[in-house]
C-alpha positions in Angstrom: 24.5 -8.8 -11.9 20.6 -7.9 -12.7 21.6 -5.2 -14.5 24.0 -7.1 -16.5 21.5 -10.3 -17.1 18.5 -8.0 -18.2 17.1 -9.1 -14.9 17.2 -5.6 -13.0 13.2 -5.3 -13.2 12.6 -8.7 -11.5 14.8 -7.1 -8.7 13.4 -4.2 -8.7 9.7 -5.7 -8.4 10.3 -7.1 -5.1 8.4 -6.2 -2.0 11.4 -5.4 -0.3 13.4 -3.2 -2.9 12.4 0.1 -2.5 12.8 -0.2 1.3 16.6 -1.9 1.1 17.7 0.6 -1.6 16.8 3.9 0.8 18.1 1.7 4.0 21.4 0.8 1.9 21.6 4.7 1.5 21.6 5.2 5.2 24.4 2.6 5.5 26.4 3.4 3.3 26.5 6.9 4.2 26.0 8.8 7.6 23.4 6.1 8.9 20.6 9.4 9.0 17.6 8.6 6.9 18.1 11.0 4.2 15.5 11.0 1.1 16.5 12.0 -2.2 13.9 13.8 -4.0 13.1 10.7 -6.5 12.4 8.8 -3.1 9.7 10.7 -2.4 7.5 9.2 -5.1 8.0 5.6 -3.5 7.0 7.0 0.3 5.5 5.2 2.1 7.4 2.0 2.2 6.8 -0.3 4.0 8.5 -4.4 4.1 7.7 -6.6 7.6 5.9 -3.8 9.6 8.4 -1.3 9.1 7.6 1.9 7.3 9.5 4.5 5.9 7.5 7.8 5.6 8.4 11.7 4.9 8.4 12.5 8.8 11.5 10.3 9.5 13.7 12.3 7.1 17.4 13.2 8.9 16.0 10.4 11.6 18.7 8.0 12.8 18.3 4.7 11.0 18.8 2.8 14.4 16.3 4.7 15.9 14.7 2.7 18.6 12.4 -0.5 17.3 13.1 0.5 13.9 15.6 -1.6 11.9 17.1 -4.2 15.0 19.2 -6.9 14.2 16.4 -9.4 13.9 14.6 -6.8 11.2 18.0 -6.4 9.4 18.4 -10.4 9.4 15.2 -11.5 8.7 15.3 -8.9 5.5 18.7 -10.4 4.2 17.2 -13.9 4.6 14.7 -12.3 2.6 16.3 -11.0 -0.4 18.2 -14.3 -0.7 14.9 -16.4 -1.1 13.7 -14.4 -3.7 17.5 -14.0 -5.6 17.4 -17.3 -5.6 14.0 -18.1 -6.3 13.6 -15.6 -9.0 17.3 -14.4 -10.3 18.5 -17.2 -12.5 
């Protein structure tokens, strides 16, 4: 829809974006934290006290006190604010 709307660099500018785009990765593959070499440029990343970095490459993404339900809820509530605050 962004991309369509000329509205993919609002998206793109959010605080969370570059952090839900490697964890949608991880979900949508093998659930391993897995960095593609154009990550590597946006590492760290960090949203909510979480941080991605270079040492959890081929970690689990549930990995203990990482991404719990409450994290993964509180980011979705998240990106739905600012869609709606900012996406027309």
């Amino acid at each position: 829809y962004a991309d369509q709307t000329n509205q993919a660099s609002i998206v793109k500018s959010a605080p969370w974006y570059q952090f839900l785009r490697i964890v949608r990765n991880c979900l949508s593959h093998d659930l391993q934290i897995s960095f593609r070499k154009s990550d590597l440029k946006y590492l760290p990343v960090t949203w909510s006290g979480l941080t991605l970095d270079r040492s959890m490459q081929n970690s689990p993404l549930q990995m203990k006190d990482f991404l719990s339900r409450s994290k993964a809820l509180e980011l979705m509530d998240e990106i739905i604010e600012y869609v709606e605050k900012h996406v027309g």
